[in-house]
N, CA and C of each residue as an Amber inpcrd file, in Angstrom:
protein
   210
   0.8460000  -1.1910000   0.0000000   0.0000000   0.0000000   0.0000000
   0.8830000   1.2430000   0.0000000   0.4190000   2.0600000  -0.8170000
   1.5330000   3.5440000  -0.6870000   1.1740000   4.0520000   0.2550000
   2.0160000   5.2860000   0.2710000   1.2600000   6.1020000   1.1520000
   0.6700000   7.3010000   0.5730000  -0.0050000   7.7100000   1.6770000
  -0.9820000   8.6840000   0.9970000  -0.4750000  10.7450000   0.6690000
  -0.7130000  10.8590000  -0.4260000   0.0610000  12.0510000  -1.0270000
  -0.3790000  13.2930000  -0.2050000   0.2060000  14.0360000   0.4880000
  -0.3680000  15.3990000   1.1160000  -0.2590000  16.0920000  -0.2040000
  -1.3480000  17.1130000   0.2480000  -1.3130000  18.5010000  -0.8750000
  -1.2450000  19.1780000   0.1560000  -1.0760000  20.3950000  -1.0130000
  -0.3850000  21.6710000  -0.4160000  -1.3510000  22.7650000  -1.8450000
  -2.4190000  23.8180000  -0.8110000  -2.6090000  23.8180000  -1.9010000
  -2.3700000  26.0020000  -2.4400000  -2.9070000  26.1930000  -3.5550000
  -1.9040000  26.7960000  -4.3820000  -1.6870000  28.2770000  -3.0320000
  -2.7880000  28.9560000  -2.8780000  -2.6820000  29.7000000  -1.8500000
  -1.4670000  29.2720000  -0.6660000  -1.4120000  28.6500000  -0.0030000
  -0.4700000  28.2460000   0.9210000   0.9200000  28.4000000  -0.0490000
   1.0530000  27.8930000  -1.0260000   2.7050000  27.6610000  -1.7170000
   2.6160000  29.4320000  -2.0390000   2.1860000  29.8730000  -2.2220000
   1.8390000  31.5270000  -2.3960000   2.5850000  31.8950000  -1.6000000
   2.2190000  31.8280000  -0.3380000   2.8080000  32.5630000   1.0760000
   4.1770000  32.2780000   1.2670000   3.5940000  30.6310000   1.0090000
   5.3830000  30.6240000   0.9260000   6.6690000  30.8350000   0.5720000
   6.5290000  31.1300000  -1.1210000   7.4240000  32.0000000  -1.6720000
   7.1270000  33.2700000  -1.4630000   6.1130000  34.0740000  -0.8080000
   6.1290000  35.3010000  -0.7100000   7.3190000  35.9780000   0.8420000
   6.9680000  34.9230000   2.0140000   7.7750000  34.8500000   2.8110000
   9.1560000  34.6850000   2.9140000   9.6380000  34.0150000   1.9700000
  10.5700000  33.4610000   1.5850000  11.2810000  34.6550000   1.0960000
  10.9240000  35.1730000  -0.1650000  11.1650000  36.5380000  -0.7760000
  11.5270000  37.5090000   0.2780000  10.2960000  38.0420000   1.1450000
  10.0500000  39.6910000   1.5320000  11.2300000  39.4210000   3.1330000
  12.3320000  37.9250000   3.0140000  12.9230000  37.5310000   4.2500000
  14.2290000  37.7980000   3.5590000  14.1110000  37.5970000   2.1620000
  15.9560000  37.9580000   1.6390000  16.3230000  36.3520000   1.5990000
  15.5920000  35.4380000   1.5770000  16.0950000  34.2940000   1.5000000
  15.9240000  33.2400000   0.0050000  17.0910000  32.8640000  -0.5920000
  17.1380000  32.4010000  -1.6910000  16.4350000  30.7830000  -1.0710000
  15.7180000  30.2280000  -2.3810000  15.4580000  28.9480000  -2.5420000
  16.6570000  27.6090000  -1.7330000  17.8460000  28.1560000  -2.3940000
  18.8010000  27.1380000  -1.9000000  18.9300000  27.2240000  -0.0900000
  18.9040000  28.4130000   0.0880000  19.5700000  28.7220000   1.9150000
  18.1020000  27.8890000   2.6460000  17.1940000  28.4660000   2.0070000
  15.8130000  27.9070000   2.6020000  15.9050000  26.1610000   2.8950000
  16.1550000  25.5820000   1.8010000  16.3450000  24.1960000   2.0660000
  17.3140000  23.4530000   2.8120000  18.7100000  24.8130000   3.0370000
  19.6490000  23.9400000   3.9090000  19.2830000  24.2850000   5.2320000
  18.3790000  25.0200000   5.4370000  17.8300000  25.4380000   6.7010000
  16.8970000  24.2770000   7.0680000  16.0150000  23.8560000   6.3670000
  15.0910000  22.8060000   6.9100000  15.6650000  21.4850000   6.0510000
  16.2460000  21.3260000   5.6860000  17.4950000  19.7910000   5.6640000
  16.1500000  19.0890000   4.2170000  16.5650000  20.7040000   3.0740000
  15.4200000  19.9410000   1.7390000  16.3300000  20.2760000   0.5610000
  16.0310000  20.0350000  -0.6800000  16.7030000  20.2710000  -1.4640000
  16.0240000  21.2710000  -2.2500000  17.1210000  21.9200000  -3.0820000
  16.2100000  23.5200000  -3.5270000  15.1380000  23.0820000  -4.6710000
  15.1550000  21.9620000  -5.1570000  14.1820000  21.4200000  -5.9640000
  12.5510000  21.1000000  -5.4140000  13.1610000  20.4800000  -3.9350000
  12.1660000  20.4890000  -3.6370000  11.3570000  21.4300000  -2.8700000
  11.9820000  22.5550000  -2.6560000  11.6730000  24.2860000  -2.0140000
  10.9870000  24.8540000  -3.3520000  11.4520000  24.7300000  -4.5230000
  10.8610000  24.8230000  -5.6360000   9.2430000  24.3330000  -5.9020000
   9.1500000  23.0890000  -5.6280000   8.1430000  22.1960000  -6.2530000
   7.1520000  22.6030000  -4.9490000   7.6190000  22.5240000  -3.6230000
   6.4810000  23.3130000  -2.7620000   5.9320000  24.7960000  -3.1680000
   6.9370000  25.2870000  -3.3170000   6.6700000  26.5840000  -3.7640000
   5.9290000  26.9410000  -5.4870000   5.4080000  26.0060000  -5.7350000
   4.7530000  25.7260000  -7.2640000   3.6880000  25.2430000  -7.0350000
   3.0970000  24.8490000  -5.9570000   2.1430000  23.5110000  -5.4820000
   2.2630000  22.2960000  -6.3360000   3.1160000  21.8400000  -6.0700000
   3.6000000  20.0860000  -7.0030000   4.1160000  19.3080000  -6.2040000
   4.0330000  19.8530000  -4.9630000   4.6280000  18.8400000  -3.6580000
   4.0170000  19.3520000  -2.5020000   3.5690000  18.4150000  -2.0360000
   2.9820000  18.5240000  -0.6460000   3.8800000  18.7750000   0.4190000
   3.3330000  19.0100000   0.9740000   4.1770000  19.3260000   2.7900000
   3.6130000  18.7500000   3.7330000   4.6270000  18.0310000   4.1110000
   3.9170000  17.3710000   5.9580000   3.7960000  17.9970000   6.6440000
   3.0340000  17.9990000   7.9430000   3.0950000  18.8990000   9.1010000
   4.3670000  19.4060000   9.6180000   5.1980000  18.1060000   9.8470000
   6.2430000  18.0420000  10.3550000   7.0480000  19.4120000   9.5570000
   7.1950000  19.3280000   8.1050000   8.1140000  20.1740000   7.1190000
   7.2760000  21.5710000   7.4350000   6.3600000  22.1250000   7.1580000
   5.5320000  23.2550000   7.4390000   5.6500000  23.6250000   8.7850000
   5.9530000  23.1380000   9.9270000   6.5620000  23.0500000  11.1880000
   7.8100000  24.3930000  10.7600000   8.8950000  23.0220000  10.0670000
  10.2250000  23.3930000  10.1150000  10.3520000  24.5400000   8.8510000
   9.6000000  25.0300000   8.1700000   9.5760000  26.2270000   7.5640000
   8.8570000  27.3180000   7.6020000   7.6190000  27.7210000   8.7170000
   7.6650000  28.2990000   9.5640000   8.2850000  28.9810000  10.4710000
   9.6130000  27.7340000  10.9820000  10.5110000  28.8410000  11.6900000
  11.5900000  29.1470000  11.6880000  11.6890000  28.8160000  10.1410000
  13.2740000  28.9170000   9.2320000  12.4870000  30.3820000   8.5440000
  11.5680000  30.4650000   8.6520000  10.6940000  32.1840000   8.0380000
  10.8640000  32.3760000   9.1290000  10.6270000  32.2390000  10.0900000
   9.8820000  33.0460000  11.4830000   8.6910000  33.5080000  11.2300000
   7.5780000  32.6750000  10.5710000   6.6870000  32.8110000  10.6050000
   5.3100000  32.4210000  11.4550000   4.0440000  33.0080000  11.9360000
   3.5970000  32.3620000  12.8690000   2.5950000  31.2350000  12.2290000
   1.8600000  30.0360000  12.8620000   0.7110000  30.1910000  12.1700000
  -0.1290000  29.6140000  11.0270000  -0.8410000  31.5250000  11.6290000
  -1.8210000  31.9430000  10.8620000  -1.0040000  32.4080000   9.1910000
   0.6150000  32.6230000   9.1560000   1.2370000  33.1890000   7.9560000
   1.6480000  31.6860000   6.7910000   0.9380000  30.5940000   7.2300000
   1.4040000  29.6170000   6.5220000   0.3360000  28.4840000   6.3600000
């Protein structure tokens, strides 16, 4: 049995490259901050990859974001 695919959906990947941006933080630094690859900081940030709790956790406060900002 697989497992089951999280979405992420387009609004949310919005914020996230918007946060990402208005923080001065490139795609690549973002992912060595939460232990991802910039492909896949990319593909969240496109909505083409889901996010676990756990990852939305850990990029939250690699933004310092609260929340309600993600």
């Amino acid at each position: 049995m697989s497992k089951p695919r999280r979405s992420i959906i387009p609004a949310q990947a919005a914020r996230l490259k918007a946060l990402r941006q208005e923080r001065g933080i490139t795609q690549e630094r973002l992912a060595e901050m939460v232990g991802r690859t910039e492909q896949c900081i990319r593909l969240y940030e496109n909505a083409r990859l889901g996010i676990s709790p756990q990852m939305l956790e850990a990029l939250r406060k690699a933004l310092g974001a609260g929340s309600n900002h993600l």
